[in-house]
Each structure stands twice: as C-alpha cells, then as structure tokens.
C-alpha positions, -999 to +999 in steps of 0.1 A: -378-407-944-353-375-940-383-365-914-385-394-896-345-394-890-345-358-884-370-366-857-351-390-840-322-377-840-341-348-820-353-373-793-316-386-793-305-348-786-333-341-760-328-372-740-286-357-740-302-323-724-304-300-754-323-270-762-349-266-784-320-237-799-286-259-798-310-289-815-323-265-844-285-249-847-275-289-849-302-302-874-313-271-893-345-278-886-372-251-880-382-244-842-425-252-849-412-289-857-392-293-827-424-282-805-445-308-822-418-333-820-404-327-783-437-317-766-440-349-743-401-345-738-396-313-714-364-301-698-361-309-657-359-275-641-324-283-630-318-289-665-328-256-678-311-234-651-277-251-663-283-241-699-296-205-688-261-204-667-245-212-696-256-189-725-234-166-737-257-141-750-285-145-719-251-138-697-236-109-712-273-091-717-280-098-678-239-080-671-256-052-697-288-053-676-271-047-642-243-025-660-269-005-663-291-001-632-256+005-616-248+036-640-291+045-632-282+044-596-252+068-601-271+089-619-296+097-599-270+099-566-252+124-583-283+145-600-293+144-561-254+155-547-251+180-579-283+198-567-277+198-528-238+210-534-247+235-558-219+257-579-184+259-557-178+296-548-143+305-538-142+301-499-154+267-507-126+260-529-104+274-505-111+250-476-116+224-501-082+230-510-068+227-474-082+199-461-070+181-500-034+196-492-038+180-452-047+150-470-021+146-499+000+178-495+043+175-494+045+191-454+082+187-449+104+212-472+108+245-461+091+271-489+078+243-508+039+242-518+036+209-538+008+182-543+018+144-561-011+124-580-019+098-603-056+116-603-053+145-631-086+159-616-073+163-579-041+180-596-063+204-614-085+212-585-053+219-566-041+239-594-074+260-594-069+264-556-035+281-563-051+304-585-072+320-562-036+332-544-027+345-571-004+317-590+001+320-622+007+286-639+037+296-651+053+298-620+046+259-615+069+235-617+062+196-620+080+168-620+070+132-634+075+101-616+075+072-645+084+037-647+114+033-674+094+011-698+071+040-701+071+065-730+084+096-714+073+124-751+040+105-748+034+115-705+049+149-710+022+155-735-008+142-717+003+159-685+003+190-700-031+186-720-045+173-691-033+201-666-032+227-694+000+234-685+027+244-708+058+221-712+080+247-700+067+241-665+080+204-667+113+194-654+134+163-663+113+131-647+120+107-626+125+071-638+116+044-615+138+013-618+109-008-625+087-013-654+047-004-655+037-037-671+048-060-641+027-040-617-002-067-606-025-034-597-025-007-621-058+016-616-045+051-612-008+043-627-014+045-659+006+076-668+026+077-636+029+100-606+027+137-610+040+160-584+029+199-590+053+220-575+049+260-559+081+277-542+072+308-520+077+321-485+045+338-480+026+308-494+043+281-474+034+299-441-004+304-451-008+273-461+008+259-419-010+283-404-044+277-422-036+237-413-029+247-377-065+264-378-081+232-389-064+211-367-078+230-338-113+234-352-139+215-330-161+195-347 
C-alpha cells in the first residue's frame, strides 16, 4: 500500500511540473522507481528549460564554466603579448614612463615631478622610471588622499609594503570630508589616492622638454 501511495503521490507531483530530482528529494524514494513510475509522464520542453533556468547548482557550474573560458582566453592573450613584448630594457621604460607621466603626470608646479594613483602598479612603474635618473627612494615624498572613515595606520602600511617605500617618505594625508563606504563605485578606491612626489630643477625640465619632443613626434 506505502507503494501504491508513494506512486501517486509522484503522478500528483509530475502533473505540478517536478523533476524526477525535486520528486525523489520530496518522497525519498529512489530515482529507478520514478523512471518506471513516470515513464509515460514526460516533461514539455518548455517545462524543462524553466527548471534548467532555475537550478542552483546547473547555474553556478555554467558561471564556473564561462569563468573559466574567460580566464583560458586571457591566458592565452597574454602568453601571446608576453612573448611579442619581450623583457622591457631601459629606453623602453623610459618612454614608457613619459607617455604614463603625459597621461597622469601633475604638469602645473614649477620643480615638481609627481604622479597620483589608486593603481599601486602604475605607481611602482613610475617609481622604477625615476630610478633610472638616478632617484633614490628616499628622496620621495608621498602624500595620501583618504576618506575620513578610512583607517589612516592601516593605508600607511599597505602603501608602503606595496611601494616598498619606507614610512619616512610619507607625509601627513589628506582627509576627504566624505566617507569610502557611501561611494556607489568603488573599483580602484579601496585604499585611496596616492600621489608620489619628486622635487628637482634638472628633473622638472627633462621631463617638459622630453613631453615637448613627443608632442611633436609624427606618427
């Protein structure tokens, strides 16, 4: 008799548009006797495209899936840029490092060489440009730009670990009157603004000049 009821109940929960798996997860009853049972009572297509749609599991392993053809794709991009580029030698740092300071370099104070970013990397590849004039890090000054509900100790520190900078070189930040969590787009501001700066004569004039050279490059 416990059969017979168990089988109807799973005609009952066919004819609603169940699975084979939500009727077994309702009934405890093993998946071979649902086959025998519901085998004249199939799914419409529409039916089953719904209940693929709305799987949990099938869902998250098709994000996995594409996740990673997407990372497969970059892979193989950047294996293919890595080999073309090659290793950077020092002139191509050095126009590298011009065209980033034309981009996102400070151009109006007299003597000053400085470049702000959220991005640690473009920082350090501006700090590695410097260093083939002959700046020592220690002659760098930078100044954080952070929002005041931020933890000022805890931005020093990754600022420096991330620049490898010692925390000598850091002078008192600058607190935006405006707190980090109401921001509605927060890529790249997670630990603020950092502005690296460099003061010298000599530097500020090679730096026009070799801007005034690109500017009247033809391309």
């Amino acid at each position: 008799m416990a059969k017979i009821k168990q089988k109807q109940q799973a005609l009952n929960l066919r004819k609603q548009g169940m699975s084979y798996s939500q009727i077994k997860n309702k009934l405890k009853v093993s998946k071979s006797s649902l086959s025998l049972w519901l085998r004249k009572y199939p799914l419409s297509a529409q039916r089953i495209t719904e209940l693929r749609g709305r799987n949990p599991a099938r869902i998250e392993r098709f994000r996995n899936t594409m996740l990673n053809k997407r990372e497969k794709s970059f892979d193989e991009v950047f294996r293919k840029v890595k080999n073309e580029i090659g290793e950077l030698s020092d002139r191509d740092i050095l126009i590298g490092g011009i065209f980033l300071y034309w981009g996102e370099g400070a151009k109006s104070s007299d003597y000053e060489t400085s470049l702000s970013n959220t991005d640690p990397d473009a920082l350090k590849f501006f700090i590695r440009w410097l260093s083939l004039f002959g700046v020592s890090k220690t002659a760098l000054r930078v100044t954080l730009h952070l929002y005041q509900d931020m933890d000022k100790e805890r931005e020093l520190t990754y600022w420096s670990k991330e620049l490898n900078l010692p925390e000598a070189c850091f002078r008192k930040p600058y607190i935006k009157n405006s707190n980090l969590v109401d921001l509605s787009y927060k890529n790249g501001f997670g630990h603020g603004t950092c502005n690296v700066r460099y003061f010298n004569k000599e530097m500020w004039q090679y730096i026009r000049m070799a801007l005034k050279h690109v500017r009247g490059s033809r391309v």
